[in-house]
Structure formats: structure tokens, C-alpha cells
C-alpha positions, 0 to 999 in steps of 0.5 A: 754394791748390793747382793742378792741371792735367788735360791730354790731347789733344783729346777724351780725356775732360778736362771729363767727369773734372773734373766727376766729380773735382770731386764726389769732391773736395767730398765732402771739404770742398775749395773748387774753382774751375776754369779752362778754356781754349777756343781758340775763341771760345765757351767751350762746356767752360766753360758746361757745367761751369758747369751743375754749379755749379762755379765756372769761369772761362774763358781764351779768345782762344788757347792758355793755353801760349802767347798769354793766359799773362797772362791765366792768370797773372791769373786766378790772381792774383784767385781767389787774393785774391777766392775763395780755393779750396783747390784750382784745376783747369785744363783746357787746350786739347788741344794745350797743353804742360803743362809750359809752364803749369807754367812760368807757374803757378810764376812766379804761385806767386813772387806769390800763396800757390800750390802746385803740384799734380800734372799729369794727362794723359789718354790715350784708350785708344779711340784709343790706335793713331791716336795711337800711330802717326800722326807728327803726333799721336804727337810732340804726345801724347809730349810731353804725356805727358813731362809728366804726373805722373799718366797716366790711360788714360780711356775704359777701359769701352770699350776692349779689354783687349789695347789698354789693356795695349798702351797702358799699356806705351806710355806708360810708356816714354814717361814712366817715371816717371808714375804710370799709373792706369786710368780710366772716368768711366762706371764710376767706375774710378780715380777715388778714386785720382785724388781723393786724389793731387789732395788729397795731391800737391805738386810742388816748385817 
């Protein structure tokens, strides 16, 4: 059982790319399940996805970085004994620090029979000024991009091209060492790619 983590903060485009990923990924064989993290108290994320036939499970009550850790790590637990997916994607809140779920994935992984996969965090190229430049958003989104294996610059379709080009030396120099992919569920760019290192990228633990 693999774990993937899709990241980015609020409104990059997370539930609509794990809708899209999970299709790529099923043509291939793979059993997914997928857990989404709402800090408020409906989990609307959840229920959508869950119209695709996608089995979710919902972490709600707070941040999965921090308050239900327990909960994350005992969902982990049951899907890996009960359901047995090839492969499990989270979907964090957008103010949740991958590396912190990371942490948590990889004390379960002492437990259960889990890999670690990688952590995708996307950047929404529409807003890439606001969250480039305002202090309070630009430390959040560093961070979450510190910690990203792969880098998704979303919401390419409608985006200018001198702002993606600006956005992708960003993030570079904020993660030099993240693979940078271009991303548009609308179109249809980038996700193969993604689909694939989902299926061939292990992290060591």
C-alpha cells in the first residue's frame, strides 16, 4: 500500500486533480482509496468525490498536520488490514504542512505494510502574484512547496504564459530539488506524467 499526498494551499485545484489522477490511475489496475481532510465540520470535498465511486474516507475535526494525527494514523491502519488499496491518496486541508503528514505516514509505516510515495503540492498559477507576494500567504506556500517532491503549477489553461514561466522559476528557488510539471485538469496537461510517478515513485523512509 503506497501513500500519496496531494497538497497546495486553498483552492489550488486538489479534489478536481485527484478526481482526474484516480481515472488515469484505474485504467492501470491500481485499487485507490483516498482520504480527505476538512477542517470544517461538512466534509463537502469528501461527498463530491464520492460521486465519482471513489472510495473516501473523511478526517474531519481539525488539521490532519496537527490535531486528528491519531485519527490519520488509524485510518491508515483499517484501510491497510480491511480494504487493501494498491495505493492511498490524502488530500490535506490547504493550510496543512506535508512534511508533518509525512512524519505521521512513516510512524504508521513502522505498523502497517506501507510505502511512502511522493508528496505533490500544487500551485495555482492564477494567483501566483497573491501568493508570491503577500507575507502572510508566501511563508505558508514556501513551506508547503519546501516540501513537495513534485511541484504542480495548476490551472495552466488560464494563466498567461509570462506568469507560469515567472511562477515556475519561483518555485524553483524555493525547492531546487522538486520536479516541476505543468498542470491543467481542464485540458488534460500533465496528467500522465503525474499518473506515472504516482505508480513508480517511492520515497525512502
Amino acid at each position: 500500500m503506497k501513500l500519496i499526498q496531494i497538497a497546495g494551499y486553498l483552492g489550488s485545484g486538489k479534489t478536481t486533480l485527484i478526481i482526474a489522477l484516480v481515472k488515469a490511475l484505474a485504467e492501470s489496475g491500481a485499487k485507490i482509496a483516498v482520504m480527505v481532510n476538512d477542517v470544517g465540520e461538512i466534509p463537502v470535498d469528501g461527498r463530491v468525490m464520492q460521486e465519482y465511486g471513489l472510495t473516501v474516507k473523511d478526517i474531519g475535526g481539525g488539521c490532519i498536520c496537527c490535531q486528528v494525527a491519531g485519527s490519520m494514523m488509524k485510518t491508515l491502519e483499517i484501510l491497510s488490514r480491511e480494504q487493501r488499496p494498491d495505493l492511498v491518496i490524502i488530500e490535506p486541508t490547504g493550510i496543512a504542512v506535508p512534511e508533518s503528514i509525512r512524519k505521521t505516514a512513516l510512524l504508521t509505516a513502522a505498523r502497517t505494510h506501507i510505502s511512502i510515495g511522493p508528496t505533490i503540492v500544487l500551485f495555482d498559477t492564477t494567483r501566483a502574484e497573491k501568493l508570491l507576494t503577500y507575507e502572510t500567504l508566501q511563508r505558508l506556500v514556501a513551506t508547503q512547496l519546501s516540501d513537495a517532491d513534485i511541484i504542480a503549477l495548476s490551472k495552466v489553461d488560464a494563466a498567461p504564459e509570462e506568469t507560469i514561466t515567472q511562477a515556475a522559476a519561483a518555485v524553483r528557488g524555493m525547492n531546487p530539488s522538486a520536479e516541476v510539471l505543468r498542470l491543467s485538469v481542464r485540458t488534460g496537461e500533465g496528467i500522465s506524467d503525474l499518473s506515472r510517478a504516482v505508480l513508480e515513485m517511492s520515497i525512502p523512509a
